[in-house]
C-alpha positions as a Python dict, from the first residue, in 0.01 Angstrom:
ca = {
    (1, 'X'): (0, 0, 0),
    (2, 'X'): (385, 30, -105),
    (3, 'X'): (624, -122, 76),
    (4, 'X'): (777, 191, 255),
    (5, 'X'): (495, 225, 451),
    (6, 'X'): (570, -85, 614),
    (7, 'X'): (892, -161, 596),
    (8, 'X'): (1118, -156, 913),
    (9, 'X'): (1363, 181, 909),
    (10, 'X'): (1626, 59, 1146),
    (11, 'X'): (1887, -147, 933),
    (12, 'X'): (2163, -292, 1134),
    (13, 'X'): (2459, -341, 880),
    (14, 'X'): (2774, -516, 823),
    (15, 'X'): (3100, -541, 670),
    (16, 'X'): (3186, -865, 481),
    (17, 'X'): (3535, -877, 645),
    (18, 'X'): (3412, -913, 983),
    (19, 'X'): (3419, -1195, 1220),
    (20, 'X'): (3127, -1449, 1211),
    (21, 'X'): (3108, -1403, 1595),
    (22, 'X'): (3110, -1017, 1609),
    (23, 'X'): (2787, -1017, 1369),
    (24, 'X'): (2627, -1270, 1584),
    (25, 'X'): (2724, -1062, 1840),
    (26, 'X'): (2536, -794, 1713),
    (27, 'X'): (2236, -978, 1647),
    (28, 'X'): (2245, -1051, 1971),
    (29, 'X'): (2280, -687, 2052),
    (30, 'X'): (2011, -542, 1808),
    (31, 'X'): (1779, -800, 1870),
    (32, 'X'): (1750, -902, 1500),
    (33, 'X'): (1767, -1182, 1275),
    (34, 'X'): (1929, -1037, 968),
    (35, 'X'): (2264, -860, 865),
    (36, 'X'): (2229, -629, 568),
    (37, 'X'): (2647, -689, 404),
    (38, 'X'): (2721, -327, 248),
    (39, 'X'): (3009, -239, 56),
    (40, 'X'): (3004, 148, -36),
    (41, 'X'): (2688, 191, 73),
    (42, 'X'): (2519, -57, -143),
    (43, 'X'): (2377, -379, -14),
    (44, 'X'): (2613, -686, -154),
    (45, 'X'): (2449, -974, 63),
    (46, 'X'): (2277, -1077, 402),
    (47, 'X'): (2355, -1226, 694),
    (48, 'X'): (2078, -1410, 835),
    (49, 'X'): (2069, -1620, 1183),
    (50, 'X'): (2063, -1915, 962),
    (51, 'X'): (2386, -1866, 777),
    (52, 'X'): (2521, -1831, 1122),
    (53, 'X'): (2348, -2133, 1236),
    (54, 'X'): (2436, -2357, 902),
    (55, 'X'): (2848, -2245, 974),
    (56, 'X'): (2828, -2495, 1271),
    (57, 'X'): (2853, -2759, 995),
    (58, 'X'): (3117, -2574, 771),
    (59, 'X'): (3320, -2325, 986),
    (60, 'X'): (3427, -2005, 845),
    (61, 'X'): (3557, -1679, 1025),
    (62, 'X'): (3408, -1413, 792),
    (63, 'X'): (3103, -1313, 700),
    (64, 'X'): (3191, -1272, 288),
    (65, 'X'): (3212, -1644, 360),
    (66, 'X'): (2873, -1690, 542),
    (67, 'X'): (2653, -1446, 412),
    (68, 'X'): (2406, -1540, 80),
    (69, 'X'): (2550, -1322, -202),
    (70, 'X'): (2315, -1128, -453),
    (71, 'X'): (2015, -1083, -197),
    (72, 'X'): (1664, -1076, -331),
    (73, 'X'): (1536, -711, -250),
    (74, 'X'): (1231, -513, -323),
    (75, 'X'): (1175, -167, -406),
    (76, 'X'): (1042, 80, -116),
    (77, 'X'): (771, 235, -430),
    (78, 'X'): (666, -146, -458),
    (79, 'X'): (350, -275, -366),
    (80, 'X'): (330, -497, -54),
    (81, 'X'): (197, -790, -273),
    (82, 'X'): (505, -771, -483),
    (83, 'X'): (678, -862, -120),
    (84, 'X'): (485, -1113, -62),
    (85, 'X'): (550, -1311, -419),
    (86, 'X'): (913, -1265, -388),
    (87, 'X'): (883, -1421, -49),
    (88, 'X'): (664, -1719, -158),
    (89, 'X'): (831, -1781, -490),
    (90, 'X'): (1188, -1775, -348),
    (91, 'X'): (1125, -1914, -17),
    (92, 'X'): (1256, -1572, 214),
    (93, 'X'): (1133, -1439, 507),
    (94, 'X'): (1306, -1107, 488),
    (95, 'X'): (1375, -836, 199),
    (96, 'X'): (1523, -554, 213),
    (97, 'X'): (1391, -258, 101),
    (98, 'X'): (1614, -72, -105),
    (99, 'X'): (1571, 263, -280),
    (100, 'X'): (1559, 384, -662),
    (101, 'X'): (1934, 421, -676),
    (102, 'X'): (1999, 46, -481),
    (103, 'X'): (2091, 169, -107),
    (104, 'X'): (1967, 43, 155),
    (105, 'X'): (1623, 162, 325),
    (106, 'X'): (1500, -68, 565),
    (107, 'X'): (1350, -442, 591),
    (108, 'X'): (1064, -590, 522),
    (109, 'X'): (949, -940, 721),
    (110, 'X'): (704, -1185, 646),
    (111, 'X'): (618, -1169, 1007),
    (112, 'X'): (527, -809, 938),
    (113, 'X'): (297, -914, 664),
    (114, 'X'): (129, -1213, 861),
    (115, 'X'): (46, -930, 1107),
    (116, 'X'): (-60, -664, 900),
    (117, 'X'): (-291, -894, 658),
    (118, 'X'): (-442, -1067, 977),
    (119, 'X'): (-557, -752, 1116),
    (120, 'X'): (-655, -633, 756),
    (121, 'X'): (-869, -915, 668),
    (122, 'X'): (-1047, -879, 1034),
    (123, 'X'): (-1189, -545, 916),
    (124, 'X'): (-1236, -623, 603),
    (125, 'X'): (-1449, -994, 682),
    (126, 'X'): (-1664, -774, 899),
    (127, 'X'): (-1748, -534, 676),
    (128, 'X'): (-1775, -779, 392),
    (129, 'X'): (-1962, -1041, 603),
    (130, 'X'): (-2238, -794, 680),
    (131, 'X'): (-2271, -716, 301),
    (132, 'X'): (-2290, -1134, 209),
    (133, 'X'): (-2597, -1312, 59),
    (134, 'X'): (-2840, -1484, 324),
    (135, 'X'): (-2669, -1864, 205),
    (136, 'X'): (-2306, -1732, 258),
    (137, 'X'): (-2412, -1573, 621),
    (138, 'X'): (-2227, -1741, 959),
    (139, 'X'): (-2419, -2095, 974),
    (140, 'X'): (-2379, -2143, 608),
    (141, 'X'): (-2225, -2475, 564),
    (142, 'X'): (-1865, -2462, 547),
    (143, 'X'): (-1643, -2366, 217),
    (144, 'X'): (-1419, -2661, 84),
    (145, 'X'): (-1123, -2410, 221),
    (146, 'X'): (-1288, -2370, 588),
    (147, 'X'): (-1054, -2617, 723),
    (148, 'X'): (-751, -2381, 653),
    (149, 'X'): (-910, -2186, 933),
    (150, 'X'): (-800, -2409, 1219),
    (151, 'X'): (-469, -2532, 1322),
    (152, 'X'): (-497, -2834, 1263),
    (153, 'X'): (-460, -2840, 913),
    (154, 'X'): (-99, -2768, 993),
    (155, 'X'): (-108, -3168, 1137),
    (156, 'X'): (219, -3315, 974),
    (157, 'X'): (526, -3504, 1097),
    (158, 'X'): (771, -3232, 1339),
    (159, 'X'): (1136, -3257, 1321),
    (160, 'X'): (1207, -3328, 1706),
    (161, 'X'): (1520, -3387, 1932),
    (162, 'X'): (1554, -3477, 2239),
    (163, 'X'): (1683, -3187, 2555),
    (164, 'X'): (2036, -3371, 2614),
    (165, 'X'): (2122, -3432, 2226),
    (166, 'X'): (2358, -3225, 2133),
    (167, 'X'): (2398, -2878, 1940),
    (168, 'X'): (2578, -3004, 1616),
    (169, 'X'): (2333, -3345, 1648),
    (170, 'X'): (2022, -3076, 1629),
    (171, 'X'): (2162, -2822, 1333),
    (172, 'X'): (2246, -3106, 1103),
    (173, 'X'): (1876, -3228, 1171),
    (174, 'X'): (1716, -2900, 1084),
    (175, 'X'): (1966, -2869, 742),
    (176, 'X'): (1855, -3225, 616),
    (177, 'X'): (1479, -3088, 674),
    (178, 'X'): (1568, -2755, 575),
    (179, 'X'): (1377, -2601, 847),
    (180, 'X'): (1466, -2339, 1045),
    (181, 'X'): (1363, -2490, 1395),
    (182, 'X'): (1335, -2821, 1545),
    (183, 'X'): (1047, -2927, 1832),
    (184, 'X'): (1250, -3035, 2175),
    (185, 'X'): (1037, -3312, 2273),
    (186, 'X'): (1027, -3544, 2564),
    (187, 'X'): (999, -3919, 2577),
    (188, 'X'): (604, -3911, 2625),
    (189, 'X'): (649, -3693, 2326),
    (190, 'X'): (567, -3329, 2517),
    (191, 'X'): (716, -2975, 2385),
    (192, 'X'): (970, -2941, 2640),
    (193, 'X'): (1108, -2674, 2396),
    (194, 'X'): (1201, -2556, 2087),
    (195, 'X'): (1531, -2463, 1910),
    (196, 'X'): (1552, -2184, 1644),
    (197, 'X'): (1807, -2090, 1407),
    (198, 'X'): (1796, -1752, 1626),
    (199, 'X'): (1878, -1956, 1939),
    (200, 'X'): (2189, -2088, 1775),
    (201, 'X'): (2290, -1767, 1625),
    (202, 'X'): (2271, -1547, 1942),
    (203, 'X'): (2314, -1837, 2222),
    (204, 'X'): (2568, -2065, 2079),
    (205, 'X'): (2799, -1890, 1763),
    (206, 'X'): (2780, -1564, 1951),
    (207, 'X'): (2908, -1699, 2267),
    (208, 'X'): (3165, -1863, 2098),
    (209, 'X'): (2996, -2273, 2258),
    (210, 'X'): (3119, -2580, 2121),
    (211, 'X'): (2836, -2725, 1947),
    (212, 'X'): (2952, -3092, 1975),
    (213, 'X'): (2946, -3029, 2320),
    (214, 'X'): (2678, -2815, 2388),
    (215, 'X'): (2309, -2996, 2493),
    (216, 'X'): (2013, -2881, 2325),
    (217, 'X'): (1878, -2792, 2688),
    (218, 'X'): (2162, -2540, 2718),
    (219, 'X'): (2015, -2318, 2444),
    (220, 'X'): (1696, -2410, 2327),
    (221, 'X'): (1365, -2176, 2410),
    (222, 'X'): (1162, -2273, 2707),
    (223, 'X'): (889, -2300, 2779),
    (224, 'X'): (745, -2325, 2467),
    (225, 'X'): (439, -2179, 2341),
    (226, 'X'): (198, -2365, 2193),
    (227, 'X'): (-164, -2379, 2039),
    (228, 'X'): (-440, -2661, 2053),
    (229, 'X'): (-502, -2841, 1695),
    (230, 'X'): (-884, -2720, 1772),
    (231, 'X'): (-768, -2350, 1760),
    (232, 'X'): (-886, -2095, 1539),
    (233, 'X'): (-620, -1953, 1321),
    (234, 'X'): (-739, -1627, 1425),
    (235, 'X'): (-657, -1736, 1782),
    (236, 'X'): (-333, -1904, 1707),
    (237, 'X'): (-198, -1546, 1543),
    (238, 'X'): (-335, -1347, 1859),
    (239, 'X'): (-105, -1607, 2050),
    (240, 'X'): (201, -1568, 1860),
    (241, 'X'): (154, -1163, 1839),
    (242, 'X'): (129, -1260, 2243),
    (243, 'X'): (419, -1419, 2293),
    (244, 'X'): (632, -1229, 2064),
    (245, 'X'): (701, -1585, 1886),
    (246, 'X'): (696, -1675, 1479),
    (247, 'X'): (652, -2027, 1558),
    (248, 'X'): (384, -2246, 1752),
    (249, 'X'): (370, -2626, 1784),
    (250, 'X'): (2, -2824, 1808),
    (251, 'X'): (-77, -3011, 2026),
    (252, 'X'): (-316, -3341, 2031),
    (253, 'X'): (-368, -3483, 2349),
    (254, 'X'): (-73, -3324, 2505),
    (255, 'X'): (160, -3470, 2246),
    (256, 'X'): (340, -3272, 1937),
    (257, 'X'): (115, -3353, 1647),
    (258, 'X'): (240, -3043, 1422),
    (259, 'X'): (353, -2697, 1380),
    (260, 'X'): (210, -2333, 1243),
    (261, 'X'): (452, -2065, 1140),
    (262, 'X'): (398, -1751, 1013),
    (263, 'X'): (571, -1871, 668),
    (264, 'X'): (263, -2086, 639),
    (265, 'X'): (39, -1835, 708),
    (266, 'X'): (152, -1521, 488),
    (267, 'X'): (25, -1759, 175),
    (268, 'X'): (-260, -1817, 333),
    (269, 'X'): (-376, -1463, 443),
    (270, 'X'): (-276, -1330, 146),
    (271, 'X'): (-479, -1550, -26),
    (272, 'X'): (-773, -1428, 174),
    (273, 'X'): (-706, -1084, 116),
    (274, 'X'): (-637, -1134, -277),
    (275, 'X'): (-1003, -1336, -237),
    (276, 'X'): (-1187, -1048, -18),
    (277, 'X'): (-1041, -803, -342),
    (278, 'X'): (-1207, -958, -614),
    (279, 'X'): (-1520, -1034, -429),
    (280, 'X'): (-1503, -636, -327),
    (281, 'X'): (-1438, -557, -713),
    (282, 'X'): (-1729, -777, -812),
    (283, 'X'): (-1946, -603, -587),
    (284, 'X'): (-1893, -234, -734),
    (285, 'X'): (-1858, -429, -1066),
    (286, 'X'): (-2233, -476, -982),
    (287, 'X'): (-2306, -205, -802),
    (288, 'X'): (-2179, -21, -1123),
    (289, 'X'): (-2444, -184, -1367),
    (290, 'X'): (-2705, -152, -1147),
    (291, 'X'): (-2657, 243, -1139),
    (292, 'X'): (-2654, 250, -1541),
    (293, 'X'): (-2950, 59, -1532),
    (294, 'X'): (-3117, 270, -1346),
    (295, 'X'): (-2980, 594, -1524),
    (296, 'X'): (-3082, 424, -1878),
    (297, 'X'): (-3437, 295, -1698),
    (298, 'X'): (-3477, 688, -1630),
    (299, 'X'): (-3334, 807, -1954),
    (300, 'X'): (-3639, 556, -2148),
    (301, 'X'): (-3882, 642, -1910),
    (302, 'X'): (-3846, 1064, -1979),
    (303, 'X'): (-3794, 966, -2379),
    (304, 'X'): (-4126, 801, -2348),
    (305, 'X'): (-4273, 1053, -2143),
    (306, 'X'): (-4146, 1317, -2390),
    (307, 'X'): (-4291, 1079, -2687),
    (308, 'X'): (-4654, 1076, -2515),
    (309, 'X'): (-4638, 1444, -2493),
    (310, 'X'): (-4544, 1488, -2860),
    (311, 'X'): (-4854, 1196, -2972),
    (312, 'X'): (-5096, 1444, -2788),
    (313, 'X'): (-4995, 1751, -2934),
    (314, 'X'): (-5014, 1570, -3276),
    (315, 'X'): (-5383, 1472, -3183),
    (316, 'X'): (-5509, 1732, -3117),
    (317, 'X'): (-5368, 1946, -3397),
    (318, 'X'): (-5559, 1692, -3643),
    (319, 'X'): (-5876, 1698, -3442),
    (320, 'X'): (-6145, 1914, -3649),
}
């Protein structure tokens, strides 16, 4: 599956000598969280709603001044796992897809993948499942991997503020974490909301709000969407798909306990679907042998057929 055949078409670019407020601007506008920076046609850097978000610390007017220089890309000929190990190994959500010659295609985004391999590994677990030894069947006991499954292996300590602290208070807590979100949470330690580097981009910077004195309230999302620690994984994606949303807290007795995002997934589905490949190569692998076996069981059986044919002749030339 190369990369062009998923790869979003609609690039919004950018020149580096524009404002910092105008590109958020047209985030806003487009919808999107990433800037391809093009000089002559080539791509030079990206603009991504956290470089917007991080300038609330640092304040610059351009976006040369912003943007992350060199971006990673991937070829539109490449396969989709190539995508996905760029992504892992360099910690990106978004590529984009560039063409033999180094201009700009489209973009790829690892919400894309979580998406595709989720529905991918549906059809392919079926088909597999049905195909599986009687002691690997549903009721088998559980792999040592089975508790990836649920959301609640995403349990960990959530980088929360409260609604009223404000903007600049809430950035500087998601750079020291380097996260890309933080959980608004109340005193009983409820999702009121949750603030993404996207709310800050389009809400705050492109609005032109003084973070010092903006409160998180003001621009965080709510209400937030969020999934049981009991949930399927399966279930938690159909959510997010839902909701049109990239992150999820958990929830443990009504209280914040964790968060799933699709950057935690992509590793994991691709995992699956790397895992669902080999066991699908070991099966023709088998399948394979089994044939030759059969064709060399065949090929013996009509050479010994042939030999007993040749032993009777010979007897009964020598009988008298």
């Amino acid at each position: 599956m190369p990369v062009s055949s998923y790869c979003r078409r609609k690039v919004c670019l950018v020149m580096p000598d524009e404002s910092l407020e105008i590109a958020a601007q047209r985030m806003e506008r487009e919808g999107v969280g990433l800037l391809v920076v093009v000089a002559e046609g080539r791509p030079i850097g990206v603009l991504t709603d956290r470089d917007v978000t991080l300038q609330l610390l640092a304040p610059v007017d351009r976006v040369a001044d912003a943007m992350s220089r060199k971006p990673l890309t991937v070829r539109a000929d490449a396969p989709l796992s190539e995508a996905m190990a760029l992504m892992s190994r360099h910690g990106v959500r978004r590529l984009p897809v560039v063409d033999a010659t180094g201009h700009s295609l489209g973009v790829i985004a690892s919400d894309d993948l979580v998406r595709l391999l989720a529905s991918e590994i549906a059809g392919l677990a079926a088909v597999a499942e049905a195909q599986l030894p009687s002691e690997l069947q549903p009721g088998a006991p559980p792999s040592p991997e089975s508790h990836e499954r649920i959301a609640e292996h995403y349990l960990r300590p959530v980088v929360t503020v409260t609604p009223t602290a404000d903007l600049r208070t809430a950035v500087e807590r998601m750079h020291e974490h380097a996260t890309g979100c933080v959980v608004v949470a109340g005193d009983a330690g409820t999702a009121e909301g949750i603030l993404t580097d996207r709310d800050v981009a389009l809400r705050a910077v492109a609005k032109g709000l003084d973070a010092a004195r903006t409160p998180v309230a003001s621009v965080m999302t709510a209400p937030v969407a969020t999934c049981e620690a009991s949930q399927q994984l399966e279930e938690v994606v159909a959510q997010m798909r839902e909701r049109s949303v990239r992150r999820m807290p958990i929830l443990r007795a009504g209280r914040v306990a964790g968060i799933v995002t699709y950057d935690d997934l992509l590793p994991v589905f691709g995992g699956e679907l790397a895992a669902l490949a080999r066991a699908a190569t070991r099966q023709v692998r088998r399948e394979q042998r089994r044939v030759r076996l059969e064709q060399t069981r065949d090929e013996v059986g009509r050479g010994l057929a042939a030999l007993r044919r040749g032993v009777g002749a010979l007897r009964s030339r020598l009988q008298p």
